[in-house]
N, C-alpha and C positions, 0 to 999 in steps of 0.2 A: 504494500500500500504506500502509496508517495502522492504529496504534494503538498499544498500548505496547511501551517499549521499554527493555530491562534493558541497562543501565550499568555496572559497577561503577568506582568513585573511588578514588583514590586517598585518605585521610582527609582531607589538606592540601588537596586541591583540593574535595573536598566541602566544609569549611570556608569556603574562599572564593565557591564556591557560595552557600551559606548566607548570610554574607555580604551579598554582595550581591542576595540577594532581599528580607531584612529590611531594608537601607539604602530598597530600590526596593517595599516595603511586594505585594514579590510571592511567591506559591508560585515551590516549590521547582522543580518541573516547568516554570511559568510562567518564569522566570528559566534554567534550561537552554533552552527553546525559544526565548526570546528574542534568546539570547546566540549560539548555533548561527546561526539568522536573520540576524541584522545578518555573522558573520564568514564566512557563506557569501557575502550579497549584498558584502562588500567585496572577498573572493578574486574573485569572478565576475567582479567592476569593474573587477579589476586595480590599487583604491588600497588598499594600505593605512595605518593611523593616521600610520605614521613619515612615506610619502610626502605624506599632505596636510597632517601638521607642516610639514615642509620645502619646501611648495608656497606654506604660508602666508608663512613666516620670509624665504622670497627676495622676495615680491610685496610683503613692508611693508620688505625694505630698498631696493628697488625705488623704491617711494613717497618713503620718507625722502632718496634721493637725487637724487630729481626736487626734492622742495624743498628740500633741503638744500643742496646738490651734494656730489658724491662727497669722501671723506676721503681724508687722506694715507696711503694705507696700499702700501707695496712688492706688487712682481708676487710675489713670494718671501713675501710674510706671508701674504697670501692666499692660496696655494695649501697653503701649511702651517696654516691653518686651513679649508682646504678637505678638506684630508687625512684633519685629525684628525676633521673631520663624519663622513666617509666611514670611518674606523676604529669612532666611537661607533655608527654604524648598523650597520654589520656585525654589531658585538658584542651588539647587541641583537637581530637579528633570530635569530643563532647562539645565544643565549642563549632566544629565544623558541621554537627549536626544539627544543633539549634540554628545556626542558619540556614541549614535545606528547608526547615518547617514555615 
């Protein structure tokens, strides 16, 4: 089934809309379609942004302590900034859902 299809926006998020087509020098349609596209194909993938942040951030510390060698850091520091990763993601994803609503 294709053809058009009636949306209404919120103001705020048309704006950002907007936005971001003018930045990406695209229509307005063109920039919905593109934007649905890429966050359907990452739901489908099962990555999303936060995850391949967090994929990238462990494989360059990864790196860094192959050549470095590991730092002094306690079982107890590390988990507590393990914590607080895992608290910042939550709050982002719970924060990314009260905006879909």
């Amino acid at each position: 089934m294709s053809g058009p299809l009636s949306v209404p926006l919120p103001p705020s998020l048309r704006r950002r809309l907007e936005r971001y087509a003018k930045q990406h020098q695209l229509k307005l349609a063109t920039s919905v379609r593109t934007l649905v596209e890429q966050r359907l194909t990452e739901i489908e993938q099962g990555v999303s942004s936060d995850e391949e942040w967090q994929a990238r951030q462990v494989l360059e510390a990864l790196e860094r302590i192959d050549r470095e060698g590991p730092d002094d850091v306690s079982w107890e520091e590390m988990m507590a900034g393990l914590d607080a990763v895992i608290e910042r993601v939550n709050r982002r994803k719970a924060s990314a859902r009260a905006r879909r609503r």
